[in-house]
C-alpha positions in Angstrom: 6.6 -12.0 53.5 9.3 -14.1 53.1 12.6 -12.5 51.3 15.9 -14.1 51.0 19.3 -12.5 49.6 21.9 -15.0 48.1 24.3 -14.3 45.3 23.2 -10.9 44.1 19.0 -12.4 44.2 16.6 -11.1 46.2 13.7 -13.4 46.3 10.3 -13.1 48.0 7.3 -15.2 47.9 3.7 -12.9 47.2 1.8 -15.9 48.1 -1.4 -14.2 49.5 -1.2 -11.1 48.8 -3.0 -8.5 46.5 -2.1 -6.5 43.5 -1.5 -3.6 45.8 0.0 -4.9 48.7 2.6 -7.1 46.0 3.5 -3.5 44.6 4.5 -2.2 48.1 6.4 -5.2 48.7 8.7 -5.3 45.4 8.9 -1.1 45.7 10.2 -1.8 49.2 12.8 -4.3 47.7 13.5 -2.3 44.9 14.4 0.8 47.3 16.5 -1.7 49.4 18.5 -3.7 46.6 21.6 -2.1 46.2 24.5 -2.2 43.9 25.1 -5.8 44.4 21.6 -7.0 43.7 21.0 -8.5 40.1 17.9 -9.4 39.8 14.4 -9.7 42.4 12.8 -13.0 42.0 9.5 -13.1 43.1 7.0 -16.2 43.5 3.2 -16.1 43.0 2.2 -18.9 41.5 -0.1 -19.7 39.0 -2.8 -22.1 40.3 -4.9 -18.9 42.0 -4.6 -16.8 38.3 -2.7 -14.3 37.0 -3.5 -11.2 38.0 -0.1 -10.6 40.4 1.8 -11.9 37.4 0.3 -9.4 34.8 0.4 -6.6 37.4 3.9 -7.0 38.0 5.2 -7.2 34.2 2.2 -4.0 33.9 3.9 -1.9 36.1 7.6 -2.6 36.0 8.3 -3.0 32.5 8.8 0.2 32.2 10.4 1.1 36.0 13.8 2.6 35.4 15.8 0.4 37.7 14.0 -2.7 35.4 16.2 -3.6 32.6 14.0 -6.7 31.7 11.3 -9.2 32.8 10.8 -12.7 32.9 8.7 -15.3 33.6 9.5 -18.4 34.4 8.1 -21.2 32.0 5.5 -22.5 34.5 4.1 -19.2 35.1 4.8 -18.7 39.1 7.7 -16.7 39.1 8.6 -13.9 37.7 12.3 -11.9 37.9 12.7 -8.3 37.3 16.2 -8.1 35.7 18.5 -4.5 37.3 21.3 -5.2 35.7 23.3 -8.3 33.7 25.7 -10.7 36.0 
């Protein structure tokens, strides 16, 4: 997995992974961003279908560190919100 941290964004490419092993990944980022983190960007893509997409908005709409979701207009990304800039 690939993660970079610039300007308060933590962003990791899922490319290849599975619906569990996506949710280890962003719990380990989530446990690791700290105050200074805004938001986790996280690439999937769309081409392979939506199933990391849909897990993701599933299971951390609702996390309490998650103020908000989005997707990006294409579909491949999608950025759990923690707090505002």
């Amino acid at each position: 997995m690939k993660t970079i941290s610039q300007g308060g964004v933590i962003t990791a490419d899922l490319h290849g992974k599975n619906t569990y092993q996506a949710g280890v990944t962003v719990d380990a980022l989530l446990r690791r961003a700290g105050n200074g983190t805004y938001r986790l960007r996280l690439i999937h893509g769309y081409h392979g279908g939506t199933a990391i997409r849909d897990f993701l908005r599933d299971t951390y709409s609702h996390h309490p560190r998650v103020l908000r979701i989005t997707v990006s207009p294409d579909g491949g990304t999608t950025e759990l919100i923690l707090r505002e800039y």
